[in-house]
C-alpha atoms as a printed R data frame, in Angstrom:
   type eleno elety resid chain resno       x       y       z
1  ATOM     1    CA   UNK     A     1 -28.329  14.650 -38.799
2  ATOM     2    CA   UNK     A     2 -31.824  15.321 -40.180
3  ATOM     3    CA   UNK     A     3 -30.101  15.603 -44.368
4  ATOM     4    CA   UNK     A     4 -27.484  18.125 -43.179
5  ATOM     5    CA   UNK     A     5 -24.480  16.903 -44.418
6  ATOM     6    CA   UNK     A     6 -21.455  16.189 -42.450
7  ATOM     7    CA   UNK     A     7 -19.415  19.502 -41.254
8  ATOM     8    CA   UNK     A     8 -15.716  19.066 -43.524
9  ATOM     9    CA   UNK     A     9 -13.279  18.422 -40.709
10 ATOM    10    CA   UNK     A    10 -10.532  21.097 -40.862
11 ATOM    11    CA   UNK     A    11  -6.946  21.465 -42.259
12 ATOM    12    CA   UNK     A    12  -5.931  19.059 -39.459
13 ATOM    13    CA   UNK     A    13  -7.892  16.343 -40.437
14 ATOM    14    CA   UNK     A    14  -9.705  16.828 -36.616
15 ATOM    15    CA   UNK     A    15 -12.437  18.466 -35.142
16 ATOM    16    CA   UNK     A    16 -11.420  22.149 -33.920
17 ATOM    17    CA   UNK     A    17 -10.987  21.834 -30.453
18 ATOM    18    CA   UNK     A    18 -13.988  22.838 -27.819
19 ATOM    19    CA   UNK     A    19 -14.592  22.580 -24.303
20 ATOM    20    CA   UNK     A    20 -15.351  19.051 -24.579
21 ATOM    21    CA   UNK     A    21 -11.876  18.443 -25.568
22 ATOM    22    CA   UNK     A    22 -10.284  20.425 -23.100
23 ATOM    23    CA   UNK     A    23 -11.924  18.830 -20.421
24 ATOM    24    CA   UNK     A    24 -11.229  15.566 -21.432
25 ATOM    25    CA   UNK     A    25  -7.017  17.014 -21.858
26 ATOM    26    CA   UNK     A    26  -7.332  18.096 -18.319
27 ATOM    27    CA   UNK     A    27  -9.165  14.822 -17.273
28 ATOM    28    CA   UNK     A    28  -6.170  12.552 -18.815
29 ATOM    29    CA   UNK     A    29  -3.970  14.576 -17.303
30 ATOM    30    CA   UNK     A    30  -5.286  14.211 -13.641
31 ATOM    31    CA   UNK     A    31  -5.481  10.753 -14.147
32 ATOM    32    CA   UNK     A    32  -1.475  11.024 -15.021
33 ATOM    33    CA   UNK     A    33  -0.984  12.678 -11.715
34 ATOM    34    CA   UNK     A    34  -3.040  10.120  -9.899
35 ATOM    35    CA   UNK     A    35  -1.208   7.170 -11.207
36 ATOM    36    CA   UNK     A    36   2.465   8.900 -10.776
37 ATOM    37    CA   UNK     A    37   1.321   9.257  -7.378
38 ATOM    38    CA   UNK     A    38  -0.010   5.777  -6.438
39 ATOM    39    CA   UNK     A    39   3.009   4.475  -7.928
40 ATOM    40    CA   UNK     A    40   5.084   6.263  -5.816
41 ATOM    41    CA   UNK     A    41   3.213   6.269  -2.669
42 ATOM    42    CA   UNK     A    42   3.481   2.035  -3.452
43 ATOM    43    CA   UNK     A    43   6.722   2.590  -3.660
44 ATOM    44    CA   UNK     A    44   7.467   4.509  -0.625
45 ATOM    45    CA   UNK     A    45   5.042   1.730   1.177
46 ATOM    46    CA   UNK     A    46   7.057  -1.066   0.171
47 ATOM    47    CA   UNK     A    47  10.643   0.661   0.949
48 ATOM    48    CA   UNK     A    48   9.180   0.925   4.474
49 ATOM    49    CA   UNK     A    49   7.610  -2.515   4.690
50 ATOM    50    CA   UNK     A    50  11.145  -4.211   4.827
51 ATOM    51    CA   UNK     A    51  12.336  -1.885   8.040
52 ATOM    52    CA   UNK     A    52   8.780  -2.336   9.713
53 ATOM    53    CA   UNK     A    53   8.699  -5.981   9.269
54 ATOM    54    CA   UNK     A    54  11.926  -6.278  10.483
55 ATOM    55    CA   UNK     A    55  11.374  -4.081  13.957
56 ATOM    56    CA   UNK     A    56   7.929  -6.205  14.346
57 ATOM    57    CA   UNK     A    57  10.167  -9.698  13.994
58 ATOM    58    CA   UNK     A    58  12.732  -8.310  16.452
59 ATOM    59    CA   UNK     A    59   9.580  -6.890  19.056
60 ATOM    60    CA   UNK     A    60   8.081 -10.711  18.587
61 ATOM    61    CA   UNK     A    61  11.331 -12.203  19.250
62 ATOM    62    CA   UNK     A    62  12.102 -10.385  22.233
63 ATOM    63    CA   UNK     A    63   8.449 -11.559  23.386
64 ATOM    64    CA   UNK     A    64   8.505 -15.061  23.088
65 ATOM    65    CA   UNK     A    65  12.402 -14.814  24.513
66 ATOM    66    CA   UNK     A    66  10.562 -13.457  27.653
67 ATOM    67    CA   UNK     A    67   7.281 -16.307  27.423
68 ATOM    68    CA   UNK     A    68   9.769 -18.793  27.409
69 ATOM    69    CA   UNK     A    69  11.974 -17.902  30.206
70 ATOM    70    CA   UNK     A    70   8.573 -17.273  31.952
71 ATOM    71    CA   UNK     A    71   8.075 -21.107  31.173
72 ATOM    72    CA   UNK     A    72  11.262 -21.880  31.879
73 ATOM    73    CA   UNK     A    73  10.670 -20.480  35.553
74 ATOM    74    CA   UNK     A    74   7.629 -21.618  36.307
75 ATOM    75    CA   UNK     A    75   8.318 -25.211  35.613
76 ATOM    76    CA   UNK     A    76  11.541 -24.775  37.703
77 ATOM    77    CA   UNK     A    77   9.218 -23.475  41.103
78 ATOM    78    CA   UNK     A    78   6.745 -26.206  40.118
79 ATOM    79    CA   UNK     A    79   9.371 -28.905  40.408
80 ATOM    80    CA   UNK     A    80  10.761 -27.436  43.650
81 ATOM    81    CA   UNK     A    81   7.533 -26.847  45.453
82 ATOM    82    CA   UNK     A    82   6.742 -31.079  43.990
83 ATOM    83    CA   UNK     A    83  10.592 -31.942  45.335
84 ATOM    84    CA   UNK     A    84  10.251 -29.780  48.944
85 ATOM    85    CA   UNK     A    85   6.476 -31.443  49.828
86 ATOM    86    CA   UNK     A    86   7.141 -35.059  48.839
C-alpha cells in the first residue's frame, strides 16, 4: 500500500485461499440450503393449498346450505303466524 508493491498472485492466477474465503464458501453454501428449502417448503405450501381450499369451499357451502334453509323456515312460520291471525 504505502510503495510495497503488489504480492504476485500464485500459479492459479488467485489469491491462496484464507479464512476469509472459507467463510464466504460456507456462507454461499448456506444460502444454497436456504433457498432449496424455501423452494420446497413453497412447494409443499402450494400442493396443500388446492386440498385446503377445497375442504374450506365445501365447509362454506354446507353453511350457507344451512342459512338458507334457516331462511327458508323462518319466512315459512312468518307467513303462517300472518295467515292464522288475519
Amino acid at each position: 500500500m504505502w510503495g510495497k508493491g503488489k504480492k504476485a498472485p500464485n500459479d492459479a492466477g488467485q489469491r491462496p485461499a484464507g479464512p476469509r474465503d472459507a467463510f464466504k464458501a460456507r456462507d454461499a453454501k448456506r444460502i444454497a440450503v436456504e433457498k432449496a428449502y424455501a423452494q420446497d417448503q413453497r412447494r409443499k405450501a402450494r400442493a396443500l393449498t388446492g386440498e385446503l381450499a377445497e375442504a374450506h369451499s365445501h365447509r362454506l357451502k354446507v353453511r350457507l346450505n344451512w342459512a338458507i334453509l334457516g331462511l327458508v323456515v323462518g319466512l315459512i312460520i312468518v307467513f303462517l303466524i300472518l295467515w292464522f291471525v288475519d
